[in-house]
C-alpha positions as CSV (number, residue, x, y, z in Angstrom):
1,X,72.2,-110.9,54.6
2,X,71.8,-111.2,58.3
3,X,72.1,-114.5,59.7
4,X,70.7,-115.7,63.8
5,X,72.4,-118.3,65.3
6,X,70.5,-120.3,67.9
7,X,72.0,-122.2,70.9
8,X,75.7,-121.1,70.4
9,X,76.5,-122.6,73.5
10,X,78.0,-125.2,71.4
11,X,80.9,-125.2,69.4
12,X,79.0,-126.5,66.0
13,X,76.9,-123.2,65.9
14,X,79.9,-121.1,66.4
15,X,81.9,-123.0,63.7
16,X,78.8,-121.8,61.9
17,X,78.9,-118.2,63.0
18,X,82.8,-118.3,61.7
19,X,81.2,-119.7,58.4
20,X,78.4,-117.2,58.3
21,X,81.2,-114.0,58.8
22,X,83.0,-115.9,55.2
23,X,79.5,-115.5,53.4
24,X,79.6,-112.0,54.0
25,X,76.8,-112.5,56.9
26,X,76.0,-109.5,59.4
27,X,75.7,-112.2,62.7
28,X,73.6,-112.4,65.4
29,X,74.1,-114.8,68.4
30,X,71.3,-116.0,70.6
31,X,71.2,-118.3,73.7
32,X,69.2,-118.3,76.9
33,X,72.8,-119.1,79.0
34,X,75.2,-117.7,76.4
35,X,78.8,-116.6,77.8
36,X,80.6,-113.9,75.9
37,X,82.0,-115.4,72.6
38,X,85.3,-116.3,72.0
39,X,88.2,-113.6,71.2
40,X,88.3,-114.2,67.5
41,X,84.3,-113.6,67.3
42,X,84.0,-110.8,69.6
43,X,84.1,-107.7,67.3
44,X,82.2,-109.3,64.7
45,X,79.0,-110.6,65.9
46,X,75.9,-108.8,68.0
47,X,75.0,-110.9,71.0
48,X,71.4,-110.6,72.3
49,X,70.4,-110.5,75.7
50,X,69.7,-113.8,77.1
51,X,65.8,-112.9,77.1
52,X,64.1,-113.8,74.1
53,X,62.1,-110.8,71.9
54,X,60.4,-111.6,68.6
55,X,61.5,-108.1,67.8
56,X,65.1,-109.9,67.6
57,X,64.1,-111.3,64.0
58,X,63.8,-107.5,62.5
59,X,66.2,-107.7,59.7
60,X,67.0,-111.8,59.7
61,X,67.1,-113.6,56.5
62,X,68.1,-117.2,58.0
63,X,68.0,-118.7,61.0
64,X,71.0,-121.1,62.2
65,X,69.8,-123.6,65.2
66,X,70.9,-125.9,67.6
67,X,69.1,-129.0,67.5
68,X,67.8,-128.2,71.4
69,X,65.6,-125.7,70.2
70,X,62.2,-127.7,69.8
71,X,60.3,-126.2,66.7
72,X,57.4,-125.3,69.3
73,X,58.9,-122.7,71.2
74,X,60.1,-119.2,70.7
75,X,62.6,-118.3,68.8
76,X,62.2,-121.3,66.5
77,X,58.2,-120.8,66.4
78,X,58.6,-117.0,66.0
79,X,60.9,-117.0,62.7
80,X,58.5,-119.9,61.1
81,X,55.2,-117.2,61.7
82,X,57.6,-115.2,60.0
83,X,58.1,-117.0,57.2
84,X,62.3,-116.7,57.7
85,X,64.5,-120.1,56.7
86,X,65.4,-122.0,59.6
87,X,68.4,-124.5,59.2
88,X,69.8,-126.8,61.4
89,X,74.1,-126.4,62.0
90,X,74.5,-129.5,60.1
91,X,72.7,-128.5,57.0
92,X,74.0,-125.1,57.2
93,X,77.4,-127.0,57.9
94,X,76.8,-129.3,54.6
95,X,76.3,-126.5,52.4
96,X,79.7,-125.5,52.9
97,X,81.2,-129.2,52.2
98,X,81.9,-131.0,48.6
99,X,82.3,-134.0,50.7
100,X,79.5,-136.5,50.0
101,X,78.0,-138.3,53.1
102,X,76.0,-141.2,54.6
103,X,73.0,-140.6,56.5
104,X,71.6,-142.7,59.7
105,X,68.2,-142.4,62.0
106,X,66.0,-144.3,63.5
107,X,64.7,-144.0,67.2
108,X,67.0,-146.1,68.4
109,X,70.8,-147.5,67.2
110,X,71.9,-144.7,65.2
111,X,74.8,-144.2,66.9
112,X,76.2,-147.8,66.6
113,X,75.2,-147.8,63.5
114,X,76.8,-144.8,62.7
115,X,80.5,-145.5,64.6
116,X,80.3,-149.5,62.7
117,X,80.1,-147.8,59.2
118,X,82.6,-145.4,59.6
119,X,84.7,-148.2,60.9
120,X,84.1,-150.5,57.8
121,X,85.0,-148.0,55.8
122,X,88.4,-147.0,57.4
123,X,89.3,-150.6,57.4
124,X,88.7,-150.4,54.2
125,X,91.1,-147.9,53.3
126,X,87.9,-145.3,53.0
127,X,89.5,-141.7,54.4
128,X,85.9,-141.1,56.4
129,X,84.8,-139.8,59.4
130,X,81.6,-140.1,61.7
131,X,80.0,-136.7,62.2
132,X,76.2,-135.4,63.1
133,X,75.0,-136.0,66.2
134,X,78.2,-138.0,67.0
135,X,81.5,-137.0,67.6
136,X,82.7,-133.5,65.4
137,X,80.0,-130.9,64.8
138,X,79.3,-131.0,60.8
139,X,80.0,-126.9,60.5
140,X,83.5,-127.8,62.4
141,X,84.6,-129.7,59.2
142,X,84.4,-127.3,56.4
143,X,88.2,-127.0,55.6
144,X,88.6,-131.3,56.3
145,X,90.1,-133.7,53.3
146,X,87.7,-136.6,53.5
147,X,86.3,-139.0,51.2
148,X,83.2,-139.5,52.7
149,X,81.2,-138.2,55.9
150,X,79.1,-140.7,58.2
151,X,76.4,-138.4,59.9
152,X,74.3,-139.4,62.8
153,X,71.3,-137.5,62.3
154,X,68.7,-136.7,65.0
155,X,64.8,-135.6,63.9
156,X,65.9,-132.4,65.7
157,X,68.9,-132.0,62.6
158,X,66.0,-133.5,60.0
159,X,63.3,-131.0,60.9
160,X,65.3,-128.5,59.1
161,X,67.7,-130.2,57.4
162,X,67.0,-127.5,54.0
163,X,68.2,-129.3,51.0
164,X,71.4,-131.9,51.6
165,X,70.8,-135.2,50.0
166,X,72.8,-138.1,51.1
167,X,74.6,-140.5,48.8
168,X,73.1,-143.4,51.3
169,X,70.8,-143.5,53.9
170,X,70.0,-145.4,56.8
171,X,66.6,-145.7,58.9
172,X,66.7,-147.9,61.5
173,X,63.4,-148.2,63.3
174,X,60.5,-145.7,64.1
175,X,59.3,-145.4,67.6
176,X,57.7,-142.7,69.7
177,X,60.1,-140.3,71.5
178,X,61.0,-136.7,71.8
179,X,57.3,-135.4,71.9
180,X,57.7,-132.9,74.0
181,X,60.0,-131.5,71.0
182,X,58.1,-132.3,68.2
183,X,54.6,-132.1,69.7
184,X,53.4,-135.7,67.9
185,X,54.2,-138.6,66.3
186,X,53.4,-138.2,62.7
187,X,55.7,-134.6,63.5
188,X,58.4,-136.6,64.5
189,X,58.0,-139.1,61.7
190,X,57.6,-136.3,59.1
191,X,61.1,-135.1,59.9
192,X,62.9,-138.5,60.2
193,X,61.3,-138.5,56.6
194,X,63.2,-135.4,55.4
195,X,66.5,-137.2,55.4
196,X,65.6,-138.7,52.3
197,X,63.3,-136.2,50.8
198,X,65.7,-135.5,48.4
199,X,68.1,-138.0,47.5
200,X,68.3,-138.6,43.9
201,X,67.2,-141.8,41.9
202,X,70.5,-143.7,41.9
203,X,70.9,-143.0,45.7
204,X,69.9,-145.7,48.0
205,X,68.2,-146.0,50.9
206,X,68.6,-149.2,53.6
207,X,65.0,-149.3,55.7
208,X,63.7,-151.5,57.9
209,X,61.6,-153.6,56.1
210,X,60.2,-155.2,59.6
211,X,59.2,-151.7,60.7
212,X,56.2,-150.6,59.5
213,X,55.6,-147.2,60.2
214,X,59.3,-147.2,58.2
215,X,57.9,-149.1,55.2
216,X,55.0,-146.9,55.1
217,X,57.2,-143.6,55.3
218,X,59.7,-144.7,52.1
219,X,57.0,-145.2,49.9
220,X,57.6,-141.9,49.1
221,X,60.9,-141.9,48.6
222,X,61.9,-141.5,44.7
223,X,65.7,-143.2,45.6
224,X,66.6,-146.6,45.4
225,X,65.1,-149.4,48.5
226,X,67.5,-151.8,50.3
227,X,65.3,-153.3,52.7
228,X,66.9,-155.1,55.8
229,X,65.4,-157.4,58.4
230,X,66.3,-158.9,62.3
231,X,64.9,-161.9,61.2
232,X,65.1,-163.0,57.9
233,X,67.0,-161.8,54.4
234,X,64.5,-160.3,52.5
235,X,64.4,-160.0,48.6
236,X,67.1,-157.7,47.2
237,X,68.2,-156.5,50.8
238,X,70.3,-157.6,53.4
239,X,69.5,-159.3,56.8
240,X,70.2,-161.4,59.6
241,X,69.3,-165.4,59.6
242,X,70.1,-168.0,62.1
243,X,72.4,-165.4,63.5
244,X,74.4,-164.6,60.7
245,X,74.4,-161.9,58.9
246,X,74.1,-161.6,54.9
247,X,75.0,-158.7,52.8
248,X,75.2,-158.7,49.2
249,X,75.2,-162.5,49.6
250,X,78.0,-163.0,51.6
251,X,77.9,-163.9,55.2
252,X,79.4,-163.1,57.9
253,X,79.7,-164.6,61.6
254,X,79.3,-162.2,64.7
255,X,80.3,-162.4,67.9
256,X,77.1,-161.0,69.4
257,X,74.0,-162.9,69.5
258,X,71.7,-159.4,70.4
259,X,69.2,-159.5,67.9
260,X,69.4,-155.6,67.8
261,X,72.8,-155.7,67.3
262,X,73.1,-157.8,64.4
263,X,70.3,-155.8,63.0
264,X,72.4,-153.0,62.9
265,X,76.1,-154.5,61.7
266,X,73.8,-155.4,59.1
267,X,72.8,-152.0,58.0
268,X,76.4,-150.5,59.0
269,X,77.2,-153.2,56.6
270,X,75.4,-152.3,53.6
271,X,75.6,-148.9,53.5
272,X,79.5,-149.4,53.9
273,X,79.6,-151.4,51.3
274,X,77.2,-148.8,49.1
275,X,80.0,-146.4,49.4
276,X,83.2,-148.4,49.0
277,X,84.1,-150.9,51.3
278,X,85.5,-154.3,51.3
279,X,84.4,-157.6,52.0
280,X,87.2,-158.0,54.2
281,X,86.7,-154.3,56.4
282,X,83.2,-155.2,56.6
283,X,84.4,-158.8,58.5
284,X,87.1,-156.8,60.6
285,X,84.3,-154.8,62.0
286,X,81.8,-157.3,62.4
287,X,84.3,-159.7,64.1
288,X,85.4,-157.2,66.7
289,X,82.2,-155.7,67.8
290,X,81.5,-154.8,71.0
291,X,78.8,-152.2,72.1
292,X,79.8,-149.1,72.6
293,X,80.1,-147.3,76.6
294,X,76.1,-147.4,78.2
295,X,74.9,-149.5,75.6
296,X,74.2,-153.0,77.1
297,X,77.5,-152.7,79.1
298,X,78.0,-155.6,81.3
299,X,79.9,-154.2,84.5
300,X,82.5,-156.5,85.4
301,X,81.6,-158.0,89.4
302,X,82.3,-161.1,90.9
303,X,79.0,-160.9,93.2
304,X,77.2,-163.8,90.8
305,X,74.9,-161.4,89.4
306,X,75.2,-159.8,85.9
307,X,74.8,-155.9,85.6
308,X,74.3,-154.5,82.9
309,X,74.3,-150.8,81.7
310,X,71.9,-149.7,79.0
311,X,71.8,-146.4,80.5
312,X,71.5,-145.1,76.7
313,X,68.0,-146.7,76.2
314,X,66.0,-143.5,77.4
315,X,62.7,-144.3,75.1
316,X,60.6,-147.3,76.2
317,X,61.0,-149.0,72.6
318,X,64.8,-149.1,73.8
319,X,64.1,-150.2,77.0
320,X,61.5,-153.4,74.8
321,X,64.7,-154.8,73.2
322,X,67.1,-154.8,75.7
323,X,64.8,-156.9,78.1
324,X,64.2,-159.2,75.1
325,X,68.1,-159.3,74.7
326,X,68.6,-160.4,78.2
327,X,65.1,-161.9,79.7
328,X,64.6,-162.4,82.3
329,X,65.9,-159.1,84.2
330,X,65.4,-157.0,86.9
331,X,64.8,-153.8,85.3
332,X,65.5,-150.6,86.6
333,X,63.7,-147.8,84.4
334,X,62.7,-144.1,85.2
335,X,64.4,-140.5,84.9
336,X,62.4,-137.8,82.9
337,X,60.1,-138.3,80.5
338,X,59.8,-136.8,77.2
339,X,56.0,-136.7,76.7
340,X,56.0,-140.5,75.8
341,X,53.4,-143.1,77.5
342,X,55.3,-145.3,80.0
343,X,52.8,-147.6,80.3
344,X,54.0,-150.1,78.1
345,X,57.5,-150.5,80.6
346,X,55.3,-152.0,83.2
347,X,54.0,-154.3,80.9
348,X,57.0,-156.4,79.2
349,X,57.3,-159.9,79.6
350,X,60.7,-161.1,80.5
351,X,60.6,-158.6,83.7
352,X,60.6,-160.5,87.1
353,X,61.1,-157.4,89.2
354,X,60.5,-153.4,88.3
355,X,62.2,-150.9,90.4
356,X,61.1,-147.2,88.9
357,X,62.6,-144.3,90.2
358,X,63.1,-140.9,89.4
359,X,60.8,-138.5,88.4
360,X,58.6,-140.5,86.1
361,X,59.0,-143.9,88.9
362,X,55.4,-143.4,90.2
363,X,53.9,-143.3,86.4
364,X,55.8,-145.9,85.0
365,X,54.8,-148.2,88.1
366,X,50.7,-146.7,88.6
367,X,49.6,-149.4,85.5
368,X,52.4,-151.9,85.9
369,X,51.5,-155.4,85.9
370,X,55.0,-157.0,87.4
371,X,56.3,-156.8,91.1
372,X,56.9,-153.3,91.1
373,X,59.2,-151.0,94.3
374,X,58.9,-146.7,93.6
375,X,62.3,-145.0,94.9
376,X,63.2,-141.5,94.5
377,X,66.8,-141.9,93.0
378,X,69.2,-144.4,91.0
379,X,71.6,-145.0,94.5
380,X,67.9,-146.0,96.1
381,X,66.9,-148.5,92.9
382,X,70.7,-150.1,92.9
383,X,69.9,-151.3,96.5
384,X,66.8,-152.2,96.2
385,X,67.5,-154.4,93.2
386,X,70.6,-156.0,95.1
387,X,68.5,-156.8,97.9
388,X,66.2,-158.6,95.7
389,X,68.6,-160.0,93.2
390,X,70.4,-163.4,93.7
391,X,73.1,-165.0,92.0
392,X,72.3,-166.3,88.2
393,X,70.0,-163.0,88.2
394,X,70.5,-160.0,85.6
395,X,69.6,-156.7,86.6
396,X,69.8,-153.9,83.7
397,X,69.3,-150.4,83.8
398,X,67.1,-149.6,80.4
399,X,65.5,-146.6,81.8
400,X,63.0,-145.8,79.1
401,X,63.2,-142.3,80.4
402,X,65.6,-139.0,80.0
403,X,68.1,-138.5,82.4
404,X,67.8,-134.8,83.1
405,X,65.9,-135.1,86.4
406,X,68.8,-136.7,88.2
407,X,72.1,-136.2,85.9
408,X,73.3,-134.1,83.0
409,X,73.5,-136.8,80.4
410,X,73.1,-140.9,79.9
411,X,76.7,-141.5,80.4
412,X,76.8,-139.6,83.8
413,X,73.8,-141.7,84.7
414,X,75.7,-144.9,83.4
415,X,78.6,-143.8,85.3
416,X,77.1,-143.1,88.7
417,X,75.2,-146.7,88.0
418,X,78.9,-148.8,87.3
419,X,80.0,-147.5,90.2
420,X,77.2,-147.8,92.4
421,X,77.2,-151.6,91.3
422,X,81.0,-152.3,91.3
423,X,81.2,-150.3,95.4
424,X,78.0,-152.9,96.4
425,X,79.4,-155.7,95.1
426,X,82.7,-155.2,96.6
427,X,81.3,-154.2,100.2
428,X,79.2,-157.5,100.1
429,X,82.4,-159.4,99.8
């Protein structure tokens, strides 16, 4: 057997080159910006020159990716013309685990979601672990004693997520992003849909009965349906109502009042509670939420105005419910976009002000109905929104967009935006 492994630039895929050498594997690394690999791989494995050659498949019988290879371009579209596997490193990583384990996706919350069940369930006295797309790659955990495994999984991990079935499943919401990976949206929804493609009849999937491209895509699913709603507790499922949440009957008392939020400790909630845990670790979560860093992040100032970072909501379905959560803002939204229509930013009630920037600023304000300013970077939109911004006002940062044009990641941009909001503050005092 000879086995490619995509993207090795991070540590999952060469947890799964190590596993792919104790198959028996011949291995073959392959990134565009791959270094030399570490000591202990170095006389085992072929590594390919970092330009890429369909002749490189000759002789591969699987192919092992990173999730940042999109399923349009080569190498990815090369071994599906011909006809080799292609697995993502957590599948491949799950094949090597007895441990059984909880899926969550959605467009948006699954990382929340995700860190609150795997809390639940350690308070609980549950020996589990969150994993995926958070925290340890899966391939990293083959020789770990756990109970149970909590994986965030993204559509890039579904696409070709082979044949794992979860015990439980989570999917949160459905909303378009990531197009310029998957090409469309019924692409992207197709692999979201693979999570629970083949979970078995006594395993149980929690949807989101108030989404309806969700409802629509679990009608296929030949598992057991918990449905859960924001708004209501819907028959047989869980949900939140007049901001409390109920699970199983029982309810329990937050102390956010995010509609999203609850939303979501209501799902962490059930599937918790689907694979072991307590009342009474499900209350000790709930109690002592608090959103996690770049996630609605109020920045502590003493200007009079309330900052908040939501520097993780980089799709414009993100950016929707955080101005709903805090109405009425300032918003600052822009960065990269990932083939998604903007449109819809410019367009939300509960905005009083929009200050775009970045590379998408111009599109997201050409259509925009509110009071819109165009800047080039996020230093420019922080001054622009303090010099319209007076005390009582909230300005957030829900970009709706990718931070690649200006940063390497959300939390850099969250980072460079707490401190450009706590140095202002102070040097207007």
């Amino acid at each position: 057997m000879k086995y490619l492994i995509l993207g090795t630039n991070l540590s999952g895929l060469l947890d799964a080159a190590r596993l792919s050498l104790s198959d028996g594997a011949e291995v073959v690394l392959y990134d565009s910006e791959f270094p030399d690999p570490p000591q202990d791989l170095e006389a085992e494995v072929t590594v390919l020159p970092r330009e890429w050659r369909s002749e490189y498949l000759f002789g591969v019988d699987r192919v092992v990716t990173s999730p940042w290879f999109s399923e349009l371009v080569p190498p990815i579209s090369d071994a599906l013309a011909a006809g080799i596997d292609v697995i993502t490193e957590a599948a491949f990583g799950l094949e090597h685990i007895e441990t059984p384990f909880i899926g969550i996706t959605g467009t948006n919350g699954k990382t929340t979601v995700t860190e609150a069940t795997t809390q639940m369930l350690v308070a609980s006295g549950v020996n589990a672990l969150a994993a995926g797309n958070v925290g340890t790659a899966v391939s990293g955990l083959a020789d770990t004693d756990l109970d149970i495994l909590v994986l965030e999984l993204s559509s890039y991990q579904l696409r070709f997520f082979g044949r794992s079935t979860p015990q439980a499943a989570g999917w949160l919401n459905m909303a378009p992003d990531h197009l310029d990976w998957h090409g469309t949206f019924e692409a992207y929804v197709d692999a979201k849909a693979k999570m629970f493609a083949e979970m078995a009849p006594d395993a149980v999937l929690v949807y989101n009965i108030d989404d309806p491209v969700v409802v629509a895509a679990v009608e296929t699913a030949g598992c057991r349906l918990l449905p859960c709603s924001a708004f209501r507790v819907p028959e047989g499922g869980s949900g939140v109502e007049d901001g409390r949440i109920v699970i199983n009957g029982d309810e329990f008392e937050a102390t956010t009042r995010d509609p999203s939020y609850l939303f979501n400790l209501a799902v962490a909630g059930t599937l918790a509670r689907t694979a072991g845990a307590t009342r009474e670790g499900v209350l000790t979560t709930i109690g002592g939420f608090t959103p996690g860093s770049h996630r609605r992040q109020v920045i502590d100032t003493t200007d009079g105005i309330l900052w908040i970072d939501d520097s993780k909501a980089t799709n414009p379905h993100a950016t929707e419910a955080a101005v709903h959560a805090y109405a009425p803002v300032i918003l600052l939204a822009g960065g990269r976009n990932k083939g998604l229509d903007l449109s819809t930013i410019g367009m939300l009630d509960g905005v009083t002000a929009l200050v775009a920037f970045g590379e998408s600023g111009a599109e997201i304000a050409e259509d925009s109905r509110l009071p819109s300013t165009v800047v080039r970077t996020l230093d420019e939109a922080v001054a622009t929104a303090r010099s319209i911004a007076r005390e009582g006002d909230t300005v957030l940062l829900a970009p709706g967009c990718a931070s690649f044009d200006e940063f390497s990641s959300y939390a850099e941009r969250g980072d460079v935006f707490q401190s450009l909001v706590t140095n202002t503050a102070e040097a207007r005092l």
